[in-house]
Structures are given as C-alpha cells and as structure tokens.
C-alpha positions in Angstrom: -2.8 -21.7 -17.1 -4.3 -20.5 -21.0 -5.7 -17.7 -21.4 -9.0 -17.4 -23.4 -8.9 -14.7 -26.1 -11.9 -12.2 -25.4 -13.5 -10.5 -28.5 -12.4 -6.4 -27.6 -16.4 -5.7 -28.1 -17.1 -8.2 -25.3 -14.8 -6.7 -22.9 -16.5 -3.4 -23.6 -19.2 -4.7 -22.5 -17.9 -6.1 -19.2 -18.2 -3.7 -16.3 -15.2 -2.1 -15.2 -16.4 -1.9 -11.3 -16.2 -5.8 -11.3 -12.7 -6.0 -12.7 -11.1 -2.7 -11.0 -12.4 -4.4 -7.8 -11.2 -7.9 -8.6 -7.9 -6.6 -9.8 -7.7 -4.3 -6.2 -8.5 -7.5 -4.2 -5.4 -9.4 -6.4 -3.0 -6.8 -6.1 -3.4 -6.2 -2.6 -3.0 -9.6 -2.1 0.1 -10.4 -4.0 2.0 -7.5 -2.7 0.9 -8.5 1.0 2.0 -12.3 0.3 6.1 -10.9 -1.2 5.9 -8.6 1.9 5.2 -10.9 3.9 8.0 -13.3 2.4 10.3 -10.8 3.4 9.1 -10.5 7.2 7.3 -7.8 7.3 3.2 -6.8 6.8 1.9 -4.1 4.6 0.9 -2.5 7.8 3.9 -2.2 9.5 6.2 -0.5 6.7 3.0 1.8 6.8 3.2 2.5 10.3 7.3 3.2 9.5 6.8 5.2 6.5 4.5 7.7 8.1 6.7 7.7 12.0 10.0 8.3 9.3 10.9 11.9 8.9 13.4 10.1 5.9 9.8 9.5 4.1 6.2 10.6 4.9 6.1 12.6 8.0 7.0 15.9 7.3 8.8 16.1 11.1 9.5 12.8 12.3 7.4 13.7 15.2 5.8 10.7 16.9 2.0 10.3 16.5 -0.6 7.9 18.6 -2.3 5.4 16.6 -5.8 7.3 16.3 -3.5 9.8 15.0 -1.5 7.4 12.5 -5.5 5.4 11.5 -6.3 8.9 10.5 -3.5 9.9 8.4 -3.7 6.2 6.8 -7.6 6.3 6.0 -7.4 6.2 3.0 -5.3 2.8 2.3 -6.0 0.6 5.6 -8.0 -2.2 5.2 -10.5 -3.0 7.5 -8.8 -5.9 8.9 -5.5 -4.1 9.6 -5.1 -3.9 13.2 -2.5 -1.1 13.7 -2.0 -1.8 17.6 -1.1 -5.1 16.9 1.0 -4.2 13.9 2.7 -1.5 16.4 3.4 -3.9 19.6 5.5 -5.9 16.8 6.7 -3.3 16.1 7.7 -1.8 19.2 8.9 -5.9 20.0 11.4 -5.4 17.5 13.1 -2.4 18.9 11.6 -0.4 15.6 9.4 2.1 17.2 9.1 3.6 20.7 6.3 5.1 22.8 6.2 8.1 24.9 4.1 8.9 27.4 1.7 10.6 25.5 1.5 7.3 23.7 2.9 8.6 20.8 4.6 6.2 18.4 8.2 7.4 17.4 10.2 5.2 15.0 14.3 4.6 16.2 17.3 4.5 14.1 16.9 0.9 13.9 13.1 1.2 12.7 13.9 4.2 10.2 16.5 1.5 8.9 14.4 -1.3 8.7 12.3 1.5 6.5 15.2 1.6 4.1 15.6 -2.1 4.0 11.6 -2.6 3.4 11.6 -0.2 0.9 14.0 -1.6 -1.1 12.1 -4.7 -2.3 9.0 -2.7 -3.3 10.5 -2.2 -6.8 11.1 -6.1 -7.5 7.1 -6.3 -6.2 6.4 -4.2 -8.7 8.3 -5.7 -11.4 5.9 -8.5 -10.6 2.8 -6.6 -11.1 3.5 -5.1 -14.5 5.5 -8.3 -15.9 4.5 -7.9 -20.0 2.6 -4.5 -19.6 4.3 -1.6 -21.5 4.7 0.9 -19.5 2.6 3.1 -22.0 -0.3 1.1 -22.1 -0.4 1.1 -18.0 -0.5 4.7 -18.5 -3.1 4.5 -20.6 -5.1 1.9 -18.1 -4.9 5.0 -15.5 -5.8 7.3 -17.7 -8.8 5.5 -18.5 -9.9 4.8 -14.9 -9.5 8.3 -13.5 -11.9 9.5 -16.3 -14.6 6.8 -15.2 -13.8 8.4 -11.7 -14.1 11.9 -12.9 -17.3 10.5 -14.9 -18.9 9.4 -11.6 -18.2 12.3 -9.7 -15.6 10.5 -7.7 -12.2 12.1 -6.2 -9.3 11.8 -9.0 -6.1 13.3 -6.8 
C-alpha cells in the first residue's frame, strides 16, 4: 500500500466529521478483530470490567444487564447484544447469576479480566505504530476543541 502525499492546505480543507468517524469505525474494528484473536469480544471484557470490583465497579456487587446497558451507554454499539455476550459468559464459568438476575463475575471471570487486559497494551502499540506520542496529544487536543466548539460534551 503507498500513501499519496496530501498538500497540508488540502487536508484543512477536508472535514474532520468524515475522518474522526472513519477513523472511529477503523479502530473499533481493529481492536474488535485482535480481541477477538485472543478469544474474547469487546463486549465481554466490558461486561467483566464493570462486574470486577479489581477494575470498574466500585463494589463488585452484581448488576442485571439493564443495569450493566446503562452504565455502558456510552461505548456499546448498537449491535452488541449483552445477553448473548453474558450466556457465554456465564458458559464459561466467568460470571454468575442470582436470583435477582444479577450478573456477578467469579474468581475465574475476575481472572480471565486480568488475562484480557493484558493484551490491550500490544493492541495499542498497534494503533499508534509511528505516531509520537506528542503529536497524538496534540490530535486530542485538537478534537476536544472542535467538540467544545460545537457545544458537545468534552469529559
């Protein structure tokens, strides 16, 4: 593959909702293809990360999966079906349920987490292969000003 060298005033002049979109779309991607790799969806670790008192839950206490879609709004994708993601889950010996229906994650699954998590740095790795870590800085910078510009939340 070549790349084409783009004049910097004709990639001013490109619009940055086309790119940060197309760029969302390829990163989401990639990471969900090297999860996957490893045996695991994007989903699930999600589902283990937020049951894991050892990461995001603040208690460890279980939650339902209404309760686990809500507290995940703002990174599921519409196609992630967190039932389904769950039954493997539970398949696996990873996560219980209660009769409440609340999710808890086990020792094995809080394990698992640790396992999972460990091959998020080498995804990364990936992702910024030849971008100083000062210019992605900079990237960030720029879009959470164009976000601030529009009005749009920046935390």
């Amino acid at each position: 593959m070549t790349t084409q060298h783009v004049p910097d005033a004709e990639l001013a002049a490109q619009p940055a909702a086309y790119w940060t979109g197309v760029a969302y779309e390829a990163l989401i991607a990639f990471t969900r293809a090297r999860q996957a790799e490893f045996g695991f969806t994007q989903p699930q670790f999600w589902l283990l990360r937020n049951l894991s008192k050892n990461d995001i839950s603040p208690d460890g206490h279980g939650m339902t999966v209404p309760e686990l879609e809500h507290a995940m709004r703002t990174y599921l994708r519409p196609e992630d079906d967190l039932v389904a993601e769950a039954d493997v889950l539970l398949e696996r010996g990873w996560l219980t349920r209660d009769d409440a229906n609340r999710l808890w994650i086990t020792e094995a699954g809080d394990e698992a987490r640790a396992d999972l998590k460990k091959h998020a740095p080498a995804i990364r790795d990936q992702i910024h292969k030849g971008i100083d870590d000062s210019d992605y800085v900079t990237a960030l910078k720029v879009l959470r000003q164009m976000i601030r510009n529009t009005g749009g939340p920046t935390a």
